[in-house]
C-alpha positions in Angstrom: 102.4 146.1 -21.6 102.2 147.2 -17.8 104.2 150.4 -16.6 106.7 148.4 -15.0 108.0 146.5 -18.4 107.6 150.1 -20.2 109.9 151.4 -17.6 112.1 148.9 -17.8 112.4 148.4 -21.9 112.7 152.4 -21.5 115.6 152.6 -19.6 117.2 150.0 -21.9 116.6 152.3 -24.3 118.2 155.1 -23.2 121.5 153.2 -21.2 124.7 154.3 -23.5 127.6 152.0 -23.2 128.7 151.0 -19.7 131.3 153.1 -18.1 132.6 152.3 -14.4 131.9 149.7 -13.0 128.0 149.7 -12.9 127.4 147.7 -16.5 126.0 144.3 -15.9 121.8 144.7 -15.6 121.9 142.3 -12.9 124.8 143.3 -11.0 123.9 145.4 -7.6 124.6 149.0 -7.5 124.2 151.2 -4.8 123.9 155.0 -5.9 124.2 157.7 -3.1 122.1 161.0 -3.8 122.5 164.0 -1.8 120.1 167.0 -1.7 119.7 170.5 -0.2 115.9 170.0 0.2 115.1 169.5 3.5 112.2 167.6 4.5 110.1 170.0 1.8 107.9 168.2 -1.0 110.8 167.8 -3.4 112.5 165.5 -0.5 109.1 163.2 -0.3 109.2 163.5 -4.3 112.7 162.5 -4.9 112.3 159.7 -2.3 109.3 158.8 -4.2 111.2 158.2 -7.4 114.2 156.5 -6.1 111.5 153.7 -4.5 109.7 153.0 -7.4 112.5 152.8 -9.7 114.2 150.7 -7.2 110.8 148.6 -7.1 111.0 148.1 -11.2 115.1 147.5 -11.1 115.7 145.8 -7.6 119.3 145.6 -8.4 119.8 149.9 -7.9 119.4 151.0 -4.7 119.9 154.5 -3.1 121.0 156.0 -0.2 119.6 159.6 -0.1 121.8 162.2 2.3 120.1 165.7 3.3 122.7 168.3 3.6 122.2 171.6 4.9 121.2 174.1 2.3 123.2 177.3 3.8 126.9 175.5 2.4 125.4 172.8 -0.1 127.6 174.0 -2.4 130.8 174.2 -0.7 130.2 170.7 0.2 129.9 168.9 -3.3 133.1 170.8 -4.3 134.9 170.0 -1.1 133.9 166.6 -2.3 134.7 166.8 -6.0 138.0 167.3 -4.8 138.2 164.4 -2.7 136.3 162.7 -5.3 134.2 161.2 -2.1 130.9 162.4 -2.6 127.5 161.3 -4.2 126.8 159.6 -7.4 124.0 161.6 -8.1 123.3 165.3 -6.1 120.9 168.1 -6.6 121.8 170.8 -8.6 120.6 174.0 -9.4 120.2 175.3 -12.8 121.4 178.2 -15.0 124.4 179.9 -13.6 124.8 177.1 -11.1 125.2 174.2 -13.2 127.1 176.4 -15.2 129.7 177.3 -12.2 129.8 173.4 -11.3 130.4 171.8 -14.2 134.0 170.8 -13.9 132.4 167.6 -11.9 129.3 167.1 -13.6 129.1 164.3 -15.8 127.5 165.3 -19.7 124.6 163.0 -20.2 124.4 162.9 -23.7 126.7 159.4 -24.0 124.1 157.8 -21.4 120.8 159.4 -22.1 119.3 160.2 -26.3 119.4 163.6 -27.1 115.3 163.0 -28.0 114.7 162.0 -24.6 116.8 164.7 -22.7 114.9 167.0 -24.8 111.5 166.1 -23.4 112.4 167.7 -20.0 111.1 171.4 -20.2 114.2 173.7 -19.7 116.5 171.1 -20.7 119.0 173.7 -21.7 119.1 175.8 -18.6 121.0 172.0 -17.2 123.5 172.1 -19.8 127.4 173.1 -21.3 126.5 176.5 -22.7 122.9 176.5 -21.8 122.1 174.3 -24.6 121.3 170.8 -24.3 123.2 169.7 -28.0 126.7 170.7 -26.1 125.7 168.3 -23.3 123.3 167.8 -20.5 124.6 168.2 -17.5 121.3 167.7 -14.5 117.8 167.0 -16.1 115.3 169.5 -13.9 113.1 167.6 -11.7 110.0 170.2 -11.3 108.7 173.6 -12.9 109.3 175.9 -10.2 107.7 179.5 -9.6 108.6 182.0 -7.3 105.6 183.2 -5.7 103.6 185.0 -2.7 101.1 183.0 -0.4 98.2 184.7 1.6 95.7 184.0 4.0 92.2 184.2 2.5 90.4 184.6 6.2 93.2 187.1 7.7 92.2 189.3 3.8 88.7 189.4 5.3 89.2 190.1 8.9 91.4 193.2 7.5 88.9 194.5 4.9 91.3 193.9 2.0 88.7 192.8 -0.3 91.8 191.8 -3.3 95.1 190.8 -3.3 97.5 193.7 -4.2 98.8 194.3 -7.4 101.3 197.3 -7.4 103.4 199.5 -4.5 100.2 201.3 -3.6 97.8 198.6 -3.5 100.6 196.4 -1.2 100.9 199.9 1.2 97.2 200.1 1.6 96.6 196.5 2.4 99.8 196.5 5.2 98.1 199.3 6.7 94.5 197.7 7.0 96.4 194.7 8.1 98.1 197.0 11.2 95.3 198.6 11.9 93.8 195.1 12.8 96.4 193.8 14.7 97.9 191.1 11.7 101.3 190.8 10.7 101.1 191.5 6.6 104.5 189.9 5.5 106.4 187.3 7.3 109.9 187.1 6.7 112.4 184.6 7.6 114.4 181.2 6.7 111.4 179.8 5.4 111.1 176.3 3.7 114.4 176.1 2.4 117.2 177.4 5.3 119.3 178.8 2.3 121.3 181.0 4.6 121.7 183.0 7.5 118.4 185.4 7.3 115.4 184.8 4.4 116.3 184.2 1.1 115.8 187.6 -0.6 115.7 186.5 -4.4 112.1 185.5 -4.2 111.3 189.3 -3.9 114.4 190.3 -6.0 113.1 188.5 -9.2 109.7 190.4 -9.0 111.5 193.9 -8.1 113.3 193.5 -11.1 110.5 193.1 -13.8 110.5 196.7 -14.4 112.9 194.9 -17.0 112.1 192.0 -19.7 113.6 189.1 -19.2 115.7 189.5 -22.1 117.0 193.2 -20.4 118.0 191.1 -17.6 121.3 190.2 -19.3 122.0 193.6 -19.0 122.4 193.2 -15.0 124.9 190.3 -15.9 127.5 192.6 -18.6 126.8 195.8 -16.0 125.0 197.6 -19.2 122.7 198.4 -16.4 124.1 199.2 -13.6 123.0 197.7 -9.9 123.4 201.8 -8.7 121.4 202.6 -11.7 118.1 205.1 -10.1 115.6 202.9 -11.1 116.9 200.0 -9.3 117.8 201.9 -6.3 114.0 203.7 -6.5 112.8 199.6 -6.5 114.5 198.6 -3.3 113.6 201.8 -1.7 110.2 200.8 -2.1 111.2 197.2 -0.7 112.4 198.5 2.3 109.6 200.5 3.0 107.9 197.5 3.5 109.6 197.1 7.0 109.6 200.7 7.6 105.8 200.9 7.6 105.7 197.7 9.8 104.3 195.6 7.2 107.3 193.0 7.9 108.0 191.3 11.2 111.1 193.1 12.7 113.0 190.3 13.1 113.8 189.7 9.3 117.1 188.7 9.9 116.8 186.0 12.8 113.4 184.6 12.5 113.3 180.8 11.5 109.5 180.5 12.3 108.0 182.1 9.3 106.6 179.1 7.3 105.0 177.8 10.7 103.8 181.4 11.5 101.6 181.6 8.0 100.8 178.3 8.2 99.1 178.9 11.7 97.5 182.5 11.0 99.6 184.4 12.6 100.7 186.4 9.1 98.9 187.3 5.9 101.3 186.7 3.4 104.5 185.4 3.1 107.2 184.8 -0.2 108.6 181.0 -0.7 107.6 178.4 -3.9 106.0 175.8 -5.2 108.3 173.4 -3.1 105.6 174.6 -0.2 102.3 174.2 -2.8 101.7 170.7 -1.0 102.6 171.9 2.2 100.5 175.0 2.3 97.4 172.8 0.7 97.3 170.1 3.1 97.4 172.5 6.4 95.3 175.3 4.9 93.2 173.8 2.7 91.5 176.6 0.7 92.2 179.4 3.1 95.6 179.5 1.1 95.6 181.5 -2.5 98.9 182.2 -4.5 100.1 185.2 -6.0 102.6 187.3 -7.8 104.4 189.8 -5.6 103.2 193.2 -6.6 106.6 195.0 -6.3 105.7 197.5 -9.5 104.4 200.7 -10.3 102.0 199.6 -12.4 100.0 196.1 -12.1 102.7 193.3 -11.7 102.5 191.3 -15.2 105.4 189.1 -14.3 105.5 185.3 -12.9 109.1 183.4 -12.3 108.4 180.2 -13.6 111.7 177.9 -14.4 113.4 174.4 -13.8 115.0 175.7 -11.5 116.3 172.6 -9.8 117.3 168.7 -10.7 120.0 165.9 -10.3 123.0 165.3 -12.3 125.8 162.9 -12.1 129.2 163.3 -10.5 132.4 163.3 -13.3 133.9 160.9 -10.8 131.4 158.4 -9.8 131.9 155.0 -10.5 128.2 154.3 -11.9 127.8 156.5 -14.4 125.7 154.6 -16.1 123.1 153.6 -14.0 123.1 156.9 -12.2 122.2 158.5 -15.8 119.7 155.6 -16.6 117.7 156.7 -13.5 117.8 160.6 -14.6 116.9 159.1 -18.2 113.9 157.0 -16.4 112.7 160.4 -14.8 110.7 161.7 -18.5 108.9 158.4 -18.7 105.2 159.1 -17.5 105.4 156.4 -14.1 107.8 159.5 -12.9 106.1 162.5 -14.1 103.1 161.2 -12.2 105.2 160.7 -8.8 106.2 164.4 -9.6 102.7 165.7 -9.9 101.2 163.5 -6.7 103.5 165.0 -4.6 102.6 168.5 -5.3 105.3 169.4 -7.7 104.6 170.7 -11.4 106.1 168.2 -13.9 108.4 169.1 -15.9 107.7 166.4 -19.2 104.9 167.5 -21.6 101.6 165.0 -21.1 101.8 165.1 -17.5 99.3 167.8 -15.3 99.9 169.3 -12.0 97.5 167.6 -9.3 98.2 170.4 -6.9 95.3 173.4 -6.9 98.3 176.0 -5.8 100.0 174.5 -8.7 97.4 175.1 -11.1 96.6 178.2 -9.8 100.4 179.5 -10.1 100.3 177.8 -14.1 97.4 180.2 -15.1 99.0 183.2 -14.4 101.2 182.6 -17.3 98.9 181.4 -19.3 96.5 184.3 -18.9 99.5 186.4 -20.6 101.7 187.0 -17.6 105.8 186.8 -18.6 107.5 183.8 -17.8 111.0 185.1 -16.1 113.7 182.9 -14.9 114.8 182.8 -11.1 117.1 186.1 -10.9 119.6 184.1 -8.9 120.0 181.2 -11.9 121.2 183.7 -14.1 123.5 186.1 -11.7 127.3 185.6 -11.6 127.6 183.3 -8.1 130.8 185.6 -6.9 127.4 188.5 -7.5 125.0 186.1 -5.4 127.2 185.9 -2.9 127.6 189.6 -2.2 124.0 190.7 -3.2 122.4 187.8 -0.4 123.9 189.8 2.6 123.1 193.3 1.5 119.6 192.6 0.1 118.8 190.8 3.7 120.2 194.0 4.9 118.1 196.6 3.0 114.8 194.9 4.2 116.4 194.9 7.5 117.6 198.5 8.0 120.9 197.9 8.2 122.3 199.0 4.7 121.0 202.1 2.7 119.7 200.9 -1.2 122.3 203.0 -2.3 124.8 201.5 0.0 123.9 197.5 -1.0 123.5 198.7 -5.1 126.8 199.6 -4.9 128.3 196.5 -3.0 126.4 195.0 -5.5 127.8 196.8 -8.6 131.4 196.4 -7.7 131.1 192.6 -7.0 129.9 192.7 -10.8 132.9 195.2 -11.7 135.6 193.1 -9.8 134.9 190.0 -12.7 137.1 190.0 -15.5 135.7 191.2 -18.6 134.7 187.9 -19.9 132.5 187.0 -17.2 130.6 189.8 -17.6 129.7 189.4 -21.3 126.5 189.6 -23.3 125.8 186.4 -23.0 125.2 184.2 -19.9 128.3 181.3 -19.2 
């Protein structure tokens, strides 16, 4: 049987009963799907997907809409409201989902439990972060959290390995001063998530002094954001800037993707969303690597689902918006995933990308897998911490000053949003 009549007897497989007004296999349906990513690789991925599945069911079309990623958010629920947005959008998992929920649509009517269950992380996308209460988003990509660096700028500065702990990261900035080389480039990055850089890249690895299961503790305010050993960690963060290892304009720059990308920076802290970026412009002058913000030799990686598309409560095809996210674990779209850089997130499928497969190993050599700090921090948290940890890098805010903005954005949630558990 060829891939297109697998695909096809697949997603009548996994097609529930009809509900809107998107039932008939033959009748055309236009699905609108909006996304936060730019013109990154999960943009060319997801476009990718929608092609072919339009190619193997020329009755679903889709209009893709980019919206900015510094009020994504505010926009679908300005929309949910209206109930005039998207069909399908792009949704973040954890926390996120969790907070959105009220106009996602559950999956498990449209899509078998079996077949949800085949997406790594499935849980993470669901009502009380369990896929058997109801999927919510299916992820679309294993995600990582990582540092980049610049193999040739290493060797120009005499820093014979990349750093694994505060001191090794101090020494290497200086060698990288001394010879005239920016060691960390800071800035909007890949993503434009807000204002300034997006500081949870570095605030899931300064955080690993804790196990991921001690990371709860953040959430209920058992540990405290003013607690001395957190305060010591972003200390050491923003000595980074203080010792010029950082460019100074932390806060403003936009440029720092294009400044690694062209030499002008040894390092720099994004994703795996820039693996197939990075790989095609620097070929193997690019390595990946865990940010060494520890004492002791970092033993961490972040490596979750951390994004994926779900289906409005309100859309009028349901149904064939699910049956697409349904048609996403079949092994014609794991494969799209994987050629365009991206780590799939369906078992049987391999990353293509070397960056990707470099970032993998980590974890399997014994590192510990951690979620994406953000995913599981109360959003009304998120949304104080992102202006204050820009801040600490910056200067502008002592780390005792932003730990305790911090804390009391925890303290200010009622009791039951700041339980042992994550909801």
């Amino acid at each position: 049987m060829n891939r297109r009549l697998l695909s096809l007897a697949a997603t009548l497989l996994i097609v529930g009963s009809a509900c809107g007004s998107s039932g008939g296999s033959n009748e055309a349906v236009k699905l609108t799907l909006w996304h936060n990513y730019g013109t990154e690789a999960n943009a060319t991925v997801t476009k990718a997907l929608t092609d072919a599945y339009t190619k193997a069911h020329p009755n679903v079309t889709f209009e893709l809409v980019a919206q900015p990623g510094d009020n994504y958010f505010a926009l679908l629920k300005a929309a949910a409201v209206a109930k005039s947005g998207p069909d399908l959008m792009t949704m973040w998992t954890g926390l996120f989902a969790l907070q959105n929920q009220d106009y996602l649509e559950p999956l498990n009517s449209y899509v078998k439990v079996d077949e949800l269950k085949k997406f790594t992380g499935i849980d993470w996308c669901s009502k009380d972060l369990s896929v058997d209460k109801g999927a919510i988003c299916v992820p679309l990509d294993i995600q990582h959290y990582n540092g980049f660096y610049n193999k040739e700028l290493f060797a120009k500065a005499g820093v014979d390995k990349v750093p694994t702990n505060w001191d090794e990261l101090y020494a290497a900035c200086d060698k990288f001063t001394a010879a005239g080389i920016e060691g960390l480039a800071y800035g909007t990055g890949g993503q434009a998530l807000n204002a300034g850089f997006y500081p949870y890249y570095d605030l899931s690895y300064l955080m690993m002094f804790m196990s991921p299961t001690d990371w709860k503790k953040l959430y209920s305010g058992e540990m405290a954001w003013t607690d001395p050993k957190i305060v010591d960690q972003l200390t050491k963060w923003a000595n980074l800037h203080e010792r010029g290892c950082t460019n100074e304009d932390v806060l403003t720059n936009t440029e720092s993707v294009a400044q690694f990308e062209a030499g002008e920076a040894a390092m720099t802290l994004e994703g795996s969303w820039l693996f197939a970026e990075f790989a095609e412009k620097m070929g193997d002058n690019v390595g990946v690597f865990q940010p060494p913000f520890s004492d002791n030799a970092i033993s961490g990686v972040v490596e979750f689902p951390g994004n994926g598309f779900g289906v409005t409560s309100y859309s009028t095809h349901k149904d064939a918006a699910a049956a697409f996210l349904g048609w996403m674990a079949t092994a014609e779209a794991q494969k799209l995933i994987a050629d365009g850089g991206l780590i799939p997130t369906v078992a049987g499928t391999d990353p293509s990308n070397k960056l990707a497969i470099e970032m993998l190993k980590f974890a399997k050599d014994g590192a510990t897998r951690y979620p994406m700090i953000d995913n599981v921090m109360q959003p009304e948290v998120v949304e104080v911490a992102t202006p204050m940890l820009n801040a600490i890098l910056a200067g502008t805010k002592t780390p005792a000053e932003a730990a305790k903005a911090i804390a009391d954005a925890l303290n200010a949630l009622p009791a039951e949003r700041r339980g042992t558990e994550y909801k």
